[in-house]
N, CA, C and O atoms as a MOPAC input file, in Angstrom:
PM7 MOZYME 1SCF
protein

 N   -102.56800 1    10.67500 1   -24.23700 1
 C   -102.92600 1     9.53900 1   -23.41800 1
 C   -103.93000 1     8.64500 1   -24.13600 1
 O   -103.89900 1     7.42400 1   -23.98800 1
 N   -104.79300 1     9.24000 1   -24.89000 1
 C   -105.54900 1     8.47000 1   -25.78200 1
 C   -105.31300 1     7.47600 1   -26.69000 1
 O   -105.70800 1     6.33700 1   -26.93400 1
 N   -104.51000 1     8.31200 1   -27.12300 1
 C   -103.66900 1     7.32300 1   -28.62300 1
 C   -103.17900 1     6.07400 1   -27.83600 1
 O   -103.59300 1     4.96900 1   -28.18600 1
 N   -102.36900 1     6.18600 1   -26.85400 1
 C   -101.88300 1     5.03400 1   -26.00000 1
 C   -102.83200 1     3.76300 1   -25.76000 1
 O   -102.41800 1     2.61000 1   -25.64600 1
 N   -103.99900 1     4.11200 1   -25.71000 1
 C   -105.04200 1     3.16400 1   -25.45200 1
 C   -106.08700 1     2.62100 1   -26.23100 1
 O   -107.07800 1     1.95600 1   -25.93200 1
 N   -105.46700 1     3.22400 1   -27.71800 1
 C   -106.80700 1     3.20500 1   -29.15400 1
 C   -106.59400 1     1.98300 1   -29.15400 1
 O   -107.70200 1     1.49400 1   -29.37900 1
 N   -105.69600 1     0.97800 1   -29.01800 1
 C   -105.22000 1    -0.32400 1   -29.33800 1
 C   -106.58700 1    -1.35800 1   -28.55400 1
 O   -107.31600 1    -2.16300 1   -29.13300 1
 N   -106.58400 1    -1.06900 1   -27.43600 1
 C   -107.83200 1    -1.77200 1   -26.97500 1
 C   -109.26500 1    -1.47800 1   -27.21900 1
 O   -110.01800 1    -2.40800 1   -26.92800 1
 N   -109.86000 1    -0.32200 1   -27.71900 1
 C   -111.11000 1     0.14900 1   -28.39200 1
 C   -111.85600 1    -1.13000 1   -28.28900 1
 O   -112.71700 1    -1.42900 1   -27.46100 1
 N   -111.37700 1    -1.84000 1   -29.27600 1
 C   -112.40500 1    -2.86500 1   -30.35600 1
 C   -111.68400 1    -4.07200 1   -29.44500 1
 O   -110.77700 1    -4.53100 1   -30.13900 1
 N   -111.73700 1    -4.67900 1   -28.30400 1
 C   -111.50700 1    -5.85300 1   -27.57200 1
 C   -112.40300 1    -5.94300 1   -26.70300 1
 O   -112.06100 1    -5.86900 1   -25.52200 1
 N   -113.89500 1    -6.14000 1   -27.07300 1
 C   -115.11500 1    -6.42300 1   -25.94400 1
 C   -115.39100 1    -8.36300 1   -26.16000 1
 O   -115.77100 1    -9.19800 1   -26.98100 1
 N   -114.92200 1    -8.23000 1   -24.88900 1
 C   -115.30500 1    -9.53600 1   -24.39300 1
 C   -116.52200 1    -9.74600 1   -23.66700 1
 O   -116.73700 1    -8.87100 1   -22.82900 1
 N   -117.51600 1   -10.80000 1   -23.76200 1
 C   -118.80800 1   -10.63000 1   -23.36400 1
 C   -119.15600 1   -11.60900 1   -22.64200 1
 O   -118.87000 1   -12.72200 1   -23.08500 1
 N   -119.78000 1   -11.54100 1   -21.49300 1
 C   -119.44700 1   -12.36000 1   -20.04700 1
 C   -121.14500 1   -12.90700 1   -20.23300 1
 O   -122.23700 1   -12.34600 1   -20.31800 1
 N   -120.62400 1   -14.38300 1   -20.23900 1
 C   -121.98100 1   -14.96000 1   -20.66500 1
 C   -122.46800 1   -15.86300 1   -19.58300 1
 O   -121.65000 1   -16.71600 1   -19.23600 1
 N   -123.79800 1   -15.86400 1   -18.88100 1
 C   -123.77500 1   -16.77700 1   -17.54400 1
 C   -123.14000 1   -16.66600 1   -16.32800 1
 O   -122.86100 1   -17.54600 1   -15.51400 1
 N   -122.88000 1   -15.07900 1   -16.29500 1
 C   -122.19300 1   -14.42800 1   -15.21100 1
 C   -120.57700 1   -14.94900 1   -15.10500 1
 O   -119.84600 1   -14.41000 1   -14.27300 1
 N   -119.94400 1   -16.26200 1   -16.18400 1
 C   -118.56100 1   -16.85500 1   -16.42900 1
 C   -117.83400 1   -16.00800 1   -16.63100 1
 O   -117.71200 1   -15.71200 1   -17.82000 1
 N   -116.93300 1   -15.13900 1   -15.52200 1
 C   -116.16300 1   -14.42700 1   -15.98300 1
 C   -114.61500 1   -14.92100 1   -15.50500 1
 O   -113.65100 1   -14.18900 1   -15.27700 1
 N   -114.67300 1   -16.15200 1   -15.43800 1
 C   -113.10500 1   -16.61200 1   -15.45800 1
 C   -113.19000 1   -17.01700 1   -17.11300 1
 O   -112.26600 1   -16.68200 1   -17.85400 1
 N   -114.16100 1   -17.63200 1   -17.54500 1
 C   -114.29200 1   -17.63300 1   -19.15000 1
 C   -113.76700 1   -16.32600 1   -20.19600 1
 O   -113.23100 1   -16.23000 1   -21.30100 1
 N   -114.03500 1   -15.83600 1   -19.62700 1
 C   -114.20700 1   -14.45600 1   -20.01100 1
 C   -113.03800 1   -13.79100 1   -20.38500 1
 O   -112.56700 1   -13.43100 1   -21.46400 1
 N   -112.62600 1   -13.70600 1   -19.00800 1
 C   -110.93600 1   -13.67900 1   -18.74200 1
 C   -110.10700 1   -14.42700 1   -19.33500 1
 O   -109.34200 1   -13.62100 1   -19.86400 1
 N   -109.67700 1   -15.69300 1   -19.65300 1
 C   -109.39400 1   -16.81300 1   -20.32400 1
 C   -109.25700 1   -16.31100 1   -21.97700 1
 O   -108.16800 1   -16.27700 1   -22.55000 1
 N   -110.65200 1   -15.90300 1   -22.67900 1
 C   -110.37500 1   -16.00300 1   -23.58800 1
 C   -110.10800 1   -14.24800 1   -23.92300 1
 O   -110.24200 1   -13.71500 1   -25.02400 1
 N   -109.86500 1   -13.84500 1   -23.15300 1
 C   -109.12900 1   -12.10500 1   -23.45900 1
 C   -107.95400 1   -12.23800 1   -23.25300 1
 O   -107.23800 1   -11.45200 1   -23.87300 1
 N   -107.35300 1   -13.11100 1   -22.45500 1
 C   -105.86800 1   -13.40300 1   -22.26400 1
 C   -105.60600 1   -14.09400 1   -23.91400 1
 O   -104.79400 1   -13.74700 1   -24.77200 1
 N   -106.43400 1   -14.97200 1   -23.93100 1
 C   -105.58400 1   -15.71500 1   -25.32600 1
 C   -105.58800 1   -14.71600 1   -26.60600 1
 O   -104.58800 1   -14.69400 1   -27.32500 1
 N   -107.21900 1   -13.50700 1   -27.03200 1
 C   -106.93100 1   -13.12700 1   -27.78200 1
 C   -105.78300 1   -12.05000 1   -27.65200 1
 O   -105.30300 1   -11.60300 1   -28.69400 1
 N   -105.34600 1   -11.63800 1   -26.50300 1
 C   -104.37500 1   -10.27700 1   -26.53200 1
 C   -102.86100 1   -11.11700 1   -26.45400 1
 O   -101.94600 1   -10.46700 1   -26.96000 1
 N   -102.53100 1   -12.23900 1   -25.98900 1
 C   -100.94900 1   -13.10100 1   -26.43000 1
 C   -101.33800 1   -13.48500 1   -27.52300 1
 O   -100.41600 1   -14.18300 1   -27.94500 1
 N   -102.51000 1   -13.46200 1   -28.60300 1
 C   -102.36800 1   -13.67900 1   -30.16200 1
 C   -101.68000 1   -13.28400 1   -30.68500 1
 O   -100.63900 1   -13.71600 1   -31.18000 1
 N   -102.49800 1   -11.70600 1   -30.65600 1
 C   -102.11300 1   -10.23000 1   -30.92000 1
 C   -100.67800 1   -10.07700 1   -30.41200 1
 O   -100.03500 1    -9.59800 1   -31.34600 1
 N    -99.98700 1   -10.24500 1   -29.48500 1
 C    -98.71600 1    -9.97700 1   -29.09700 1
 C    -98.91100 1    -8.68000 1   -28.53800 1
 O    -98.19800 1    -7.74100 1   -28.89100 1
 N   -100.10300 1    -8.51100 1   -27.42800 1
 C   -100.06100 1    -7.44900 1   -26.53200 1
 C    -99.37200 1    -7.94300 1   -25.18400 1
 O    -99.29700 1    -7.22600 1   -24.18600 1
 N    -99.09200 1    -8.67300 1   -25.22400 1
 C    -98.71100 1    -9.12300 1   -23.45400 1
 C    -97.06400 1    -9.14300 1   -24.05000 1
 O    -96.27900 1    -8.52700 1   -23.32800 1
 N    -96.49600 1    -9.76700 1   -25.24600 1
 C    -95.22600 1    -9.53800 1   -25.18300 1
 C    -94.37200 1    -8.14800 1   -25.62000 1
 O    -93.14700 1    -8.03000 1   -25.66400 1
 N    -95.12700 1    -7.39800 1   -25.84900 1
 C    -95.24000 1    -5.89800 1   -26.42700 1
 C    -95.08500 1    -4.85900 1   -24.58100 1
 O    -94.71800 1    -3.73500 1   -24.23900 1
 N    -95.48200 1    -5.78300 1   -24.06900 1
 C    -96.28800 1    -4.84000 1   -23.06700 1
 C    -94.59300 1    -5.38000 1   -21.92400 1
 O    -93.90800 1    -4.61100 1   -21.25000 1
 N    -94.44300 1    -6.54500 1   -22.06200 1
 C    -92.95200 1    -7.11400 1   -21.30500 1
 C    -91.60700 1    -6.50200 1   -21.55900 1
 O    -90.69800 1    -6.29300 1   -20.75500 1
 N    -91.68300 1    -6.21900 1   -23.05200 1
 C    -90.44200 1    -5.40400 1   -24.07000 1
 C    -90.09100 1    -3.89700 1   -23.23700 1
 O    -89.14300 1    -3.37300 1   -22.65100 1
 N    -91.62000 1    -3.56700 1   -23.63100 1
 C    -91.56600 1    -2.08100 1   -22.83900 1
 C    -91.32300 1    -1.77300 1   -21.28100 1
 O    -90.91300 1    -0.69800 1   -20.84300 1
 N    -91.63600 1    -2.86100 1   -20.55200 1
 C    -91.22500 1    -2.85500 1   -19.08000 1
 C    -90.46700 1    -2.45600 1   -18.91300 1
 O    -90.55500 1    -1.57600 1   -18.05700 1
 N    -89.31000 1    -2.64800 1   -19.41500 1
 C    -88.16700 1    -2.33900 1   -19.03000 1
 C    -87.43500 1    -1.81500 1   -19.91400 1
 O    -87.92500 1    -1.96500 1   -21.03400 1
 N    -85.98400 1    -0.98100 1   -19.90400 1
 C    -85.26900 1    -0.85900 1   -21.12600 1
 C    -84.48900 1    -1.65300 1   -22.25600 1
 O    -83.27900 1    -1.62400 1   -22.03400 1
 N    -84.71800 1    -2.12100 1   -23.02200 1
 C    -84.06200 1    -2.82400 1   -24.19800 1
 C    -82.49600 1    -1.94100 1   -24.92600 1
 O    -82.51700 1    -1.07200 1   -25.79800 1
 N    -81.57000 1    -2.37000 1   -24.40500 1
 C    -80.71000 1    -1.69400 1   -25.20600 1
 C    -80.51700 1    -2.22500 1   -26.63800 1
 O    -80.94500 1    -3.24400 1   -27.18000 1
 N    -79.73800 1    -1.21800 1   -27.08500 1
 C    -80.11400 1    -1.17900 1   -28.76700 1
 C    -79.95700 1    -3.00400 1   -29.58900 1
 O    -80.71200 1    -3.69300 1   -30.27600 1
 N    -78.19800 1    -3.22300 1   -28.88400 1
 C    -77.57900 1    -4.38400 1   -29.57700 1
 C    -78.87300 1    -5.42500 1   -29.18200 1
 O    -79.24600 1    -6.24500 1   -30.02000 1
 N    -79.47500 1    -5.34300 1   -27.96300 1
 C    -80.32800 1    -6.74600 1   -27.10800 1
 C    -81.51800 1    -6.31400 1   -28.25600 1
 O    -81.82600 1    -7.22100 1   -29.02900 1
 N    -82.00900 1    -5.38600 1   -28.38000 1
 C    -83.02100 1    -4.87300 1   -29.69300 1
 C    -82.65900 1    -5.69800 1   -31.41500 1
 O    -83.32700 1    -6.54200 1   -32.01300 1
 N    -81.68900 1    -5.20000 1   -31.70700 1
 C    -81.24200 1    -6.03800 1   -32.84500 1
 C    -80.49000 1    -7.26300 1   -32.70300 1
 O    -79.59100 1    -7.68700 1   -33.42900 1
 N    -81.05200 1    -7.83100 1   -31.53600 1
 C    -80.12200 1    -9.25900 1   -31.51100 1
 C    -82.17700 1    -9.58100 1   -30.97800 1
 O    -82.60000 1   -10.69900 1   -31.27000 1
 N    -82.54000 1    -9.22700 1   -30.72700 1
 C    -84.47400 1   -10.11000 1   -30.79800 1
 C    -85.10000 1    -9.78400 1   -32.40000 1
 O    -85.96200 1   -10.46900 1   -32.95000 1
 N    -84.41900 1    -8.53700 1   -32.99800 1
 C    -85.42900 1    -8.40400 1   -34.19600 1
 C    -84.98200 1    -9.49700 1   -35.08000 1
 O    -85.78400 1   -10.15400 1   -35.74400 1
 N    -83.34200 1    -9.75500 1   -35.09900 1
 C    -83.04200 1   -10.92800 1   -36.22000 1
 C    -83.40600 1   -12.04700 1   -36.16000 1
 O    -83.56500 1   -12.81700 1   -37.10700 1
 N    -83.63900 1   -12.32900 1   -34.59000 1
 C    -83.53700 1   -13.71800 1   -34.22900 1
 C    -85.30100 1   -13.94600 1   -34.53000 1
 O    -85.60100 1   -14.98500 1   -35.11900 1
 N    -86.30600 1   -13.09900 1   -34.17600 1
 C    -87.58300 1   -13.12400 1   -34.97700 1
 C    -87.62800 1   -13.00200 1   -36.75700 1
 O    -88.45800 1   -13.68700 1   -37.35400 1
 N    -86.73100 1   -12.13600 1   -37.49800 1
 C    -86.60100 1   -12.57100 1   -39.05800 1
 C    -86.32700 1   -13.93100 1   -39.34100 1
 O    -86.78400 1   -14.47300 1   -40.34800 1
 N    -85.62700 1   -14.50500 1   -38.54000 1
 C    -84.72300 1   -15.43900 1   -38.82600 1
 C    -86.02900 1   -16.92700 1   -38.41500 1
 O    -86.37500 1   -17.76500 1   -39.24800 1
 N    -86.53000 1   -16.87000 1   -36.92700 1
 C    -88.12100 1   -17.71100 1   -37.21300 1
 C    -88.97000 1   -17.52500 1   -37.92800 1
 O    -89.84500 1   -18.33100 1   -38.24600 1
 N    -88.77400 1   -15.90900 1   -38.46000 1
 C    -90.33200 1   -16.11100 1   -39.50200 1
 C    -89.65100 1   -16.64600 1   -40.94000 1
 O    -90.45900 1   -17.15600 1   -41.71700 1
 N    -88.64700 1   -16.60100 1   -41.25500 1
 C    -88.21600 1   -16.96200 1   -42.40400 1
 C    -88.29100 1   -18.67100 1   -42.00400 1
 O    -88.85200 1   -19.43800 1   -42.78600 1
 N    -87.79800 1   -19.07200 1   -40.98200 1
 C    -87.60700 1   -21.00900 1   -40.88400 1
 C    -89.03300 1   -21.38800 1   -40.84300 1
 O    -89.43500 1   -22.39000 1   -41.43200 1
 N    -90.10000 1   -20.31900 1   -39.90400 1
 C    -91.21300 1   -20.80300 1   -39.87100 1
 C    -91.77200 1   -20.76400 1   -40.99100 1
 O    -92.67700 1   -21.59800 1   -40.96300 1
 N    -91.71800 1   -20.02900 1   -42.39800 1
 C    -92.28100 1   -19.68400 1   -43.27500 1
 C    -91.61300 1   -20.67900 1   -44.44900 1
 O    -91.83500 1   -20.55600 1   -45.65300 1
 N    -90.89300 1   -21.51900 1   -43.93800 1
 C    -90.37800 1   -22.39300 1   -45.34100 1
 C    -90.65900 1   -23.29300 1   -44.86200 1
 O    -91.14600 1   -24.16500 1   -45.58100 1
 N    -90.48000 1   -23.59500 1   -43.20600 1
 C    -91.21600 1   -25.54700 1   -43.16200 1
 C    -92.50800 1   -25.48600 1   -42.99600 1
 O    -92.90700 1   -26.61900 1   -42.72900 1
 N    -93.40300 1   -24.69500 1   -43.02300 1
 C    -94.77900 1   -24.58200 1   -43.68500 1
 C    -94.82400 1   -24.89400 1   -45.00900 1
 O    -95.82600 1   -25.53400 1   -45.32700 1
 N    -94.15700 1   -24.67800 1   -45.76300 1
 C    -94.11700 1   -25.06700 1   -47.38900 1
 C    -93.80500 1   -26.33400 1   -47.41800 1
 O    -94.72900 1   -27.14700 1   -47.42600 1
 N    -92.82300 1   -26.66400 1   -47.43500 1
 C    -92.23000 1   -28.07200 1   -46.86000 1
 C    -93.26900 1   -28.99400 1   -46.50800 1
 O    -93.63400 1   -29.99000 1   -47.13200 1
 N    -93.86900 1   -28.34600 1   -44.99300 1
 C    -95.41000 1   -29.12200 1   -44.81800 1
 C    -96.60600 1   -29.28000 1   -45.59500 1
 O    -97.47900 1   -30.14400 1   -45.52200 1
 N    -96.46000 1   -28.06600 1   -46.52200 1
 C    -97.88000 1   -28.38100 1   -47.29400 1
 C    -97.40800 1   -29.23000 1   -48.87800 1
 O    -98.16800 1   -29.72100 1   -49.71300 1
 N    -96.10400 1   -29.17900 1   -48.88400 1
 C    -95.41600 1   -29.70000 1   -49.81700 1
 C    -95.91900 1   -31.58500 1   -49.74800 1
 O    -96.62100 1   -32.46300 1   -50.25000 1
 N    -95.27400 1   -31.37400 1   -49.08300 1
 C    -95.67800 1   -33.07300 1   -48.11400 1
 C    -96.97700 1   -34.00600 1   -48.12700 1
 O    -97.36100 1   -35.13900 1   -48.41900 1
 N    -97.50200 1   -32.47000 1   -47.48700 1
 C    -99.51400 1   -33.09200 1   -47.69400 1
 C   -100.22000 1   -32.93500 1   -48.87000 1
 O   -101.31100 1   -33.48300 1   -49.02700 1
 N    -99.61300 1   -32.11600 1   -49.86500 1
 C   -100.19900 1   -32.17100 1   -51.16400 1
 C   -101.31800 1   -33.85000 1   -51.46100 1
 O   -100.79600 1   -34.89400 1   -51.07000 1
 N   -102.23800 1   -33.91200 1   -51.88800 1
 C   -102.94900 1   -35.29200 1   -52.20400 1
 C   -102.38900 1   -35.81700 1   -53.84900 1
 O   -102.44100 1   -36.94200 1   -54.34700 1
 N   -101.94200 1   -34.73700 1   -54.33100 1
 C   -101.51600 1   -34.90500 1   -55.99900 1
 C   -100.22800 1   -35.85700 1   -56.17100 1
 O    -99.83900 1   -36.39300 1   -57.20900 1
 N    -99.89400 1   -35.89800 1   -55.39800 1
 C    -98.29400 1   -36.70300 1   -55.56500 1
 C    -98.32100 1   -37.75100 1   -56.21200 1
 O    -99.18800 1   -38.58400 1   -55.94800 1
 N    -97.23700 1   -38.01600 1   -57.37900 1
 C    -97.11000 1   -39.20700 1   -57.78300 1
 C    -96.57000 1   -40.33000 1   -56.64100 1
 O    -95.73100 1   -39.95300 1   -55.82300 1
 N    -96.95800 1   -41.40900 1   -56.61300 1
 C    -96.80100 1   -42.35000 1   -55.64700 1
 C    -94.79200 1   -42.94600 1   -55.72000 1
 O    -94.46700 1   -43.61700 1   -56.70000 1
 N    -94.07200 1   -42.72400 1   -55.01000 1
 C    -92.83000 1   -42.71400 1   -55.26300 1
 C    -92.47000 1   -44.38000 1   -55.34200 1
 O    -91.44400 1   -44.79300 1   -55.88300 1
 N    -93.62800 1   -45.38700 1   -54.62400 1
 C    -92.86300 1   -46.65200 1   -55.03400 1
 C    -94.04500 1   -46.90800 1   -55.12400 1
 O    -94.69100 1   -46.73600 1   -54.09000 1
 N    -94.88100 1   -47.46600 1   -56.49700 1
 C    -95.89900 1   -47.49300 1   -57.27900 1
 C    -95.85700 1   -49.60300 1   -56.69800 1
 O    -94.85800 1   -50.29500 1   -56.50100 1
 N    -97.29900 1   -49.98900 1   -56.60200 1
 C    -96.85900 1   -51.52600 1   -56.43100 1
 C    -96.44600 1   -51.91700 1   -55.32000 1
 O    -95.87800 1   -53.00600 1   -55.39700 1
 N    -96.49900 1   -51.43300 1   -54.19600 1
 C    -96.32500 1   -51.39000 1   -53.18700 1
 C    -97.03100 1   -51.35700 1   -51.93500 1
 O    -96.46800 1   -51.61000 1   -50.87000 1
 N    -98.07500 1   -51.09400 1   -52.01700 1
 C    -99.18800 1   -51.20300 1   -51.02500 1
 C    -99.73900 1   -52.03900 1   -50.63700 1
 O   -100.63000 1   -51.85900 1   -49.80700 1

């Protein structure tokens, strides 16, 4: 039963000015960072296998699109670029 719960150990949120909708607020955002709230939805219920490998690809498949138009984007914003129509400004 322990092991089940080592995951939250180190998540102290600290209630400042008695604000504990603050509080709350920002423990919700750090644990949907983390992907404890969609971890915690998966397991609700049963996932059969194919519905299992039809979410793991379809997550390879965003981290791979997300992970190249980030390049793309920093490609873009680079400041080094030669100016493509020079005389023009």
């Amino acid at each position: 039963m322990a092991n089940r719960h080592a995951q939250f150990i180190s998540r102290t949120i600290l209630v400042r000015n008695g604000n504990v909708d603050e509080a709350a607020r920002l423990l919700n955002r750090i644990l949907g960072r983390e992907g404890i709230f969609d971890q915690y939805r998966r397991t609700r219920y049963y996932e059969k296998p194919f519905q299992q490998r039809r979410r793991i690809n379809y997550e390879k498949c965003k981290a791979i699109y997300n992970e190249d138009m980030g390049r793309k984007i920093q490609f873009i914003m680079r400041k080094n670029r030669v100016d493509p129509f020079p005389g023009c400004h």
